[in-house]
Residue frames as qw, qx, qy, qz and C-alpha x, y, z in Angstrom:
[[0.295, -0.860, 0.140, 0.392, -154.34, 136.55, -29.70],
 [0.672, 0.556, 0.126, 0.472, -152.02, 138.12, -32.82],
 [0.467, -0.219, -0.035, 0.856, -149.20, 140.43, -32.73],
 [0.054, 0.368, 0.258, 0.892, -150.56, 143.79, -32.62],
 [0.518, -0.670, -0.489, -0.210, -153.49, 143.27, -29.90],
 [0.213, -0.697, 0.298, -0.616, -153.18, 144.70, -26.60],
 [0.319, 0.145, -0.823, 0.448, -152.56, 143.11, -23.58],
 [0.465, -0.597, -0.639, -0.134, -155.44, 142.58, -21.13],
 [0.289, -0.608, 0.373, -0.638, -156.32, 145.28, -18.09],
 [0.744, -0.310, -0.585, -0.086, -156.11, 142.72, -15.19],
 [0.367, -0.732, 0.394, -0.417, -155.35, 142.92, -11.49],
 [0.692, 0.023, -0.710, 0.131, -153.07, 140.02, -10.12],
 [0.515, -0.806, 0.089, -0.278, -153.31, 139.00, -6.59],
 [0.690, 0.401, -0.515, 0.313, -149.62, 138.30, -5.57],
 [0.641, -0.702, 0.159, 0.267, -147.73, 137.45, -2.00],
 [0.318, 0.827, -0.256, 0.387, -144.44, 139.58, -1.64],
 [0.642, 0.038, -0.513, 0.569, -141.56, 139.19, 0.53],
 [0.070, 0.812, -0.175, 0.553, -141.67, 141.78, 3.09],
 [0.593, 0.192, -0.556, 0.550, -138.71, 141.88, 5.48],
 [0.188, -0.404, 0.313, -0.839, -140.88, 143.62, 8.07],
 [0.882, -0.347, 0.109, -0.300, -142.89, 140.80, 9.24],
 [0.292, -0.436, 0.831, -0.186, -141.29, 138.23, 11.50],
 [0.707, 0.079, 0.488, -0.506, -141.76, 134.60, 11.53],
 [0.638, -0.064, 0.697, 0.321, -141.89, 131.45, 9.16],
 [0.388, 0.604, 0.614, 0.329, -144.41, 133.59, 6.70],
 [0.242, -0.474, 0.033, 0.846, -142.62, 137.08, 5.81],
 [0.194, 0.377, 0.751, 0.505, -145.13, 137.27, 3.06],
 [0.179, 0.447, 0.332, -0.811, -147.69, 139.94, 2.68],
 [0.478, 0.379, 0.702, 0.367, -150.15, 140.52, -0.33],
 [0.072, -0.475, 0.274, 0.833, -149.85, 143.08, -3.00],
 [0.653, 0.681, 0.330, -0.025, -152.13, 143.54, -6.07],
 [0.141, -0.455, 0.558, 0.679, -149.98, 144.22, -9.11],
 [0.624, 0.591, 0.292, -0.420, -151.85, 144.94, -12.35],
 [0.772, 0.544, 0.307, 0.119, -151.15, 144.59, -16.14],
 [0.249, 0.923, 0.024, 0.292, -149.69, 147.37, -16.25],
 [0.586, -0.747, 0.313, -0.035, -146.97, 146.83, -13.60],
 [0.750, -0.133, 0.539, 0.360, -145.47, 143.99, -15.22],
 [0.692, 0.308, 0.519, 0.398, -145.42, 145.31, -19.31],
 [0.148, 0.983, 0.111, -0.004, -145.99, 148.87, -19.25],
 [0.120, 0.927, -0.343, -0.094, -142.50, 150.52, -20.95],
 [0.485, -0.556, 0.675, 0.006, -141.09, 147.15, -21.21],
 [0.692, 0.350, -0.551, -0.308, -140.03, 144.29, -23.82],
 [0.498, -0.263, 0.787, -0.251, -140.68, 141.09, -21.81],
 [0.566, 0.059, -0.749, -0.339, -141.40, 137.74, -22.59],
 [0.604, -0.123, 0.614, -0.492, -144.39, 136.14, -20.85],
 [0.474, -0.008, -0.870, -0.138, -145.09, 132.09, -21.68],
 [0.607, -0.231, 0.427, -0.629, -147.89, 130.34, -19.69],
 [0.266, 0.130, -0.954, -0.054, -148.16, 126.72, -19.11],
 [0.610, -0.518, -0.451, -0.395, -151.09, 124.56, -17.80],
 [0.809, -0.549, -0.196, -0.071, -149.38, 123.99, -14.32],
 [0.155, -0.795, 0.547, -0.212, -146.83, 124.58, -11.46],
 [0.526, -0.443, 0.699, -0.197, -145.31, 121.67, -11.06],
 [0.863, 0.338, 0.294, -0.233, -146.13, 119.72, -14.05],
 [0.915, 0.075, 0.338, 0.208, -143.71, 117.39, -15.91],
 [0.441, 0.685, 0.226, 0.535, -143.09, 119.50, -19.50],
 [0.150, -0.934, -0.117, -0.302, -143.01, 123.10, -17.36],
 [0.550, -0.750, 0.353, 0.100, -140.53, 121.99, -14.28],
 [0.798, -0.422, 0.293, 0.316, -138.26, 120.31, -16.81],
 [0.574, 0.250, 0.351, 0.696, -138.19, 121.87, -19.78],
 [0.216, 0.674, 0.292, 0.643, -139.90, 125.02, -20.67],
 [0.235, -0.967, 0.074, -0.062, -139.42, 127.20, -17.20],
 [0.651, -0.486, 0.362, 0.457, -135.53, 125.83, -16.82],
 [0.586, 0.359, 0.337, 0.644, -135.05, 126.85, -20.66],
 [0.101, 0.843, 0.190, 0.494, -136.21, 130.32, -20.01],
 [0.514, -0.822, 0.157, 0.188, -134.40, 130.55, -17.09],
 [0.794, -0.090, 0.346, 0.491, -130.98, 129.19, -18.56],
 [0.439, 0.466, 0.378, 0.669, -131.23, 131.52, -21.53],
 [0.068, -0.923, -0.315, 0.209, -132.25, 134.71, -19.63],
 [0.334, -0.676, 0.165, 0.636, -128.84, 136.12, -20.34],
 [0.267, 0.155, 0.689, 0.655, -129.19, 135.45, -24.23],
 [0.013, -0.790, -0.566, -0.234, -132.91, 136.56, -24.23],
 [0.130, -0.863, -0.391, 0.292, -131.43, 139.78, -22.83],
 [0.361, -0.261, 0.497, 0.745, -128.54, 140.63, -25.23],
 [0.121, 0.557, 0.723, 0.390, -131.98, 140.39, -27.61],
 [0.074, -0.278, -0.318, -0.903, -133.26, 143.01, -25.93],
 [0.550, -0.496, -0.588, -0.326, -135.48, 141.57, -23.50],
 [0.144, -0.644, 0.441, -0.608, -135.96, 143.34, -19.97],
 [0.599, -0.176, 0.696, -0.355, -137.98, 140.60, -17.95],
 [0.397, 0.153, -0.835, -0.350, -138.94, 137.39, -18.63],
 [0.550, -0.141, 0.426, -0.704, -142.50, 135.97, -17.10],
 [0.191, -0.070, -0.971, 0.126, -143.79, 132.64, -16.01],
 [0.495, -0.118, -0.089, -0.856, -147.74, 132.50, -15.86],
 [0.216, -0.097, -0.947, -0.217, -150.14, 130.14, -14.91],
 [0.524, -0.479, -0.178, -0.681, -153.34, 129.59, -13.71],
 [0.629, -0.228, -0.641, 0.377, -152.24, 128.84, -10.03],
 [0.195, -0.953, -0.136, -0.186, -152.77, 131.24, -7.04],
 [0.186, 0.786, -0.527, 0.265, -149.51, 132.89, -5.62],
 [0.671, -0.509, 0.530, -0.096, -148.74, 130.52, -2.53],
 [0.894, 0.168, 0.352, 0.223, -148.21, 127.45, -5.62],
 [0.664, 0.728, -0.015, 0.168, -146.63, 129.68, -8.06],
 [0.133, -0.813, 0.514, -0.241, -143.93, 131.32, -5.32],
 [0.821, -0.290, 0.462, -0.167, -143.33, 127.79, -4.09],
 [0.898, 0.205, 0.305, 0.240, -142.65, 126.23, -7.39],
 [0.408, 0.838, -0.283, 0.228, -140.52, 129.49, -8.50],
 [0.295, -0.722, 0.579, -0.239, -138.62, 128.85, -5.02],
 [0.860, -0.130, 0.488, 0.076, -138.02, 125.07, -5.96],
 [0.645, 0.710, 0.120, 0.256, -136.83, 126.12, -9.26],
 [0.702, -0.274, 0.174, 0.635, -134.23, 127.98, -7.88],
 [0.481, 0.672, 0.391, 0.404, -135.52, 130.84, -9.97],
 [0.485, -0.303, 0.015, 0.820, -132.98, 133.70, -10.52],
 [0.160, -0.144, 0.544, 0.811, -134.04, 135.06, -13.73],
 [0.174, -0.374, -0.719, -0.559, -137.88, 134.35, -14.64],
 [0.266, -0.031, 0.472, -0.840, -140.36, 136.12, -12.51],
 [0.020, 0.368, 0.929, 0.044, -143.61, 134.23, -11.73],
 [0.455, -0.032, -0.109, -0.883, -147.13, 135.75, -12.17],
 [0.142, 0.139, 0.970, -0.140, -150.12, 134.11, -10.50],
 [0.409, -0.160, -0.370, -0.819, -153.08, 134.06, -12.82],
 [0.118, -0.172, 0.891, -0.402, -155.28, 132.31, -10.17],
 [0.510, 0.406, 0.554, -0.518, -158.76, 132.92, -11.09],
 [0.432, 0.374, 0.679, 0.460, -157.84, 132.27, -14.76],
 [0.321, 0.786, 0.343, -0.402, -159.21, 135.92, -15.45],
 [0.102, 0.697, -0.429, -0.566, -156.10, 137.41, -17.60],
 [0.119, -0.301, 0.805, 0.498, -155.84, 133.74, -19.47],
 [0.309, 0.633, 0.697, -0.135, -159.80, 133.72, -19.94],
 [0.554, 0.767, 0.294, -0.132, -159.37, 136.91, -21.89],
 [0.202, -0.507, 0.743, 0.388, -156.52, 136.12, -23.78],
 [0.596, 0.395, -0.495, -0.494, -158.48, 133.37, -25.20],
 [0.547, 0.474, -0.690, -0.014, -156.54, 130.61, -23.63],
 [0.522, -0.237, 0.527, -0.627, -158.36, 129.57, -20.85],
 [0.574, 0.095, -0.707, -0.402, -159.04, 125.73, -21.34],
 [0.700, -0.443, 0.290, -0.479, -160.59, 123.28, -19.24],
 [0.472, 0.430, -0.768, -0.051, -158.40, 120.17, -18.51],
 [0.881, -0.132, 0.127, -0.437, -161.07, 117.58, -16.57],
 [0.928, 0.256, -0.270, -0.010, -159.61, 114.96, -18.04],
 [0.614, 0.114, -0.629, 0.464, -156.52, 115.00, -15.75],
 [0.478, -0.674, -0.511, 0.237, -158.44, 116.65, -13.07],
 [0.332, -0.197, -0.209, 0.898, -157.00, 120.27, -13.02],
 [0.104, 0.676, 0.673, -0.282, -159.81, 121.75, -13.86],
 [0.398, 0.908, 0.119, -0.063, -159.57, 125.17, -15.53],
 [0.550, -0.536, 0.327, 0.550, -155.87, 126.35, -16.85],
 [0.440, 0.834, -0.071, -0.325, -154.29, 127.68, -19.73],
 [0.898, 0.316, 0.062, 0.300, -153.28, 126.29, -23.10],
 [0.734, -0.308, 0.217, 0.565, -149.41, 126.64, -23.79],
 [0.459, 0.813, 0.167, 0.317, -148.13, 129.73, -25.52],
 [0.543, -0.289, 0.013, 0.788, -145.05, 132.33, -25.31],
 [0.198, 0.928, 0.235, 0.209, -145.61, 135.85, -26.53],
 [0.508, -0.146, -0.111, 0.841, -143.06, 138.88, -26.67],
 [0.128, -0.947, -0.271, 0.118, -145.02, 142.28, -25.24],
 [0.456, 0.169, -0.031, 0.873, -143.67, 145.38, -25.91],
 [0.109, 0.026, 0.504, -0.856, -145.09, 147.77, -23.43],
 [0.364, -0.078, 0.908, -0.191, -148.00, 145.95, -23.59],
 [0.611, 0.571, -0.339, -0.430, -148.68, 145.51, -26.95],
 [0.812, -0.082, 0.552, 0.168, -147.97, 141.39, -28.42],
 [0.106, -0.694, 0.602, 0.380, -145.02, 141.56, -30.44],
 [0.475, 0.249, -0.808, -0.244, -144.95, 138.21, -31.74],
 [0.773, -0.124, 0.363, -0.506, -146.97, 135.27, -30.19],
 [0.399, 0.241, -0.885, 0.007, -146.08, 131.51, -30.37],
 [0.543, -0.161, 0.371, -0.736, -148.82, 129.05, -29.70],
 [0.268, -0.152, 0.951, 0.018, -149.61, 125.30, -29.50],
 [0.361, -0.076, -0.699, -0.613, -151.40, 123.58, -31.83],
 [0.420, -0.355, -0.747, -0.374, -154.66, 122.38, -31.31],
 [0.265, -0.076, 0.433, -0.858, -156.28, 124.61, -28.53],
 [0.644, -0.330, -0.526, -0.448, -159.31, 122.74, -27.31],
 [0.579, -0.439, 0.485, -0.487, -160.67, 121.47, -23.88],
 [0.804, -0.319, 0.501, 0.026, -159.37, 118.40, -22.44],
 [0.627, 0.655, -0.409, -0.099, -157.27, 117.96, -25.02],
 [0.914, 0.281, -0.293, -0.004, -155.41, 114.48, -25.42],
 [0.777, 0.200, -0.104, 0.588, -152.01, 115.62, -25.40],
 [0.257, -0.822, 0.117, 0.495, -149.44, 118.61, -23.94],
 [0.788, 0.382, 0.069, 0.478, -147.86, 119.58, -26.88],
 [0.492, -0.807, 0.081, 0.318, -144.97, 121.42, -26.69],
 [0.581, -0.055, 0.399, 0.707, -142.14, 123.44, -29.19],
 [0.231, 0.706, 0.227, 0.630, -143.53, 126.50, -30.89],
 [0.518, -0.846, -0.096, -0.080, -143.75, 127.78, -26.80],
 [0.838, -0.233, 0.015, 0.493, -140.08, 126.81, -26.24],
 [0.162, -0.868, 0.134, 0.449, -137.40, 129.24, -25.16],
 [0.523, 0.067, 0.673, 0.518, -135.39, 127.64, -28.29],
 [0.193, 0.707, 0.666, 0.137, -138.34, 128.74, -30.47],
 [0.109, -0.992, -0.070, 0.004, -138.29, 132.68, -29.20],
 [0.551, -0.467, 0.425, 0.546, -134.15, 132.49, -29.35],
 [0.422, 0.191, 0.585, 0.666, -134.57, 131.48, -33.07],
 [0.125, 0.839, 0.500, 0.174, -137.21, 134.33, -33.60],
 [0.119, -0.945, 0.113, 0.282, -135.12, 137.09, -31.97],
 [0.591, -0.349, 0.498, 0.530, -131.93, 135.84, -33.29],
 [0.336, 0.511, 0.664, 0.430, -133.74, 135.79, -37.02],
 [0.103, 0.928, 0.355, 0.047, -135.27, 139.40, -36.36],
 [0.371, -0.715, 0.311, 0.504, -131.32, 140.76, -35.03],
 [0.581, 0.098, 0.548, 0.594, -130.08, 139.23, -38.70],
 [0.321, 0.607, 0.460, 0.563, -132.50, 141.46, -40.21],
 [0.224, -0.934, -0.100, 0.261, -131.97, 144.49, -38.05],
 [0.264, -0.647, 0.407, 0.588, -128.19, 144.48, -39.53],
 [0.488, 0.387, 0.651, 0.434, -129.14, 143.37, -43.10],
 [0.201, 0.896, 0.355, 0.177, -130.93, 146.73, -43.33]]
């Protein structure tokens, strides 16, 4: 994936609050497509291999939360949280997060990060399919800029982590605002 490419058609399958059912699970399910989340919008979506995993719950979804109000002075409308998890983990780990600011997106069956590209298989620690680290800024859904970890491969070794970071996409908008008033 390169700035300029399009954004996959995809259907997500997502639980939703709704305040009409009773009970412990006020939850219904809603498809919401590609085109829901990016169409007429400048968002930043980042995807990580896992809810709940080490790198993800302590740095890179609490940095993009923290910074949401900076990442929207930039210019950004939403700010998405991807993974290949199905909605029940992904709502769960947004609602331990305390999340105010980043909206989650459950890629469960790995289809949108399978044609993206970024669809690895990570055996080696048992999670089985998931998707390599990367941040991207979509303008209606079109990739704007794209920030990806080195060394995409299956089972890979290592998590790296820092060209994804909200840091990373801060200095990139912050660098593109300089040259918006240079000109």
């Amino acid at each position: 994936m390169k700035a300029g490419h399009k954004l996959p058609e995809v259907t997500f399958h997502c639980r939703v609050r709704d305040d009409s059912i009773e009970g412990p699970n006020p939850f219904c399910w809603q498809d919401r497509t590609t085109a829901d989340y990016f169409a007429g919008k400048r968002v930043i979506l980042f995807s990580l291999p896992g809810a709940f995993t080490p790198t993800c719950s302590t740095y890179q979804l609490p940095g993009f939360e923290k910074n949401a109000e900076t990442f929207r002075a930039h210019g950004i409308d939403a700010i998405y949280c991807m993974s290949v998890n199905d909605s029940f983990v992904m709502n769960k780990w947004a609602e331990s997060q305390k999340l105010e600011n980043v909206s989650v997106i459950p890629d469960g069956s790995g289809e949108f990060t399978r044609k993206l590209g970024m669809l690895v298989a990570k055996d080696n620690l048992g999670f089985g399919m998931r998707s390599w680290r990367y941040a991207a800024i979509v303008n209606d859904g079109v990739v704007e800029a794209w920030f990806e970890e080195p060394g995409l491969a299956d089972n890979h070794g290592e998590d790296p982590y820092g060209v994804s970071s909200p840091e990373t996409l801060l200095a990139y908008l912050a660098d593109e605002a300089k040259g918006v008033a240079a000109e």
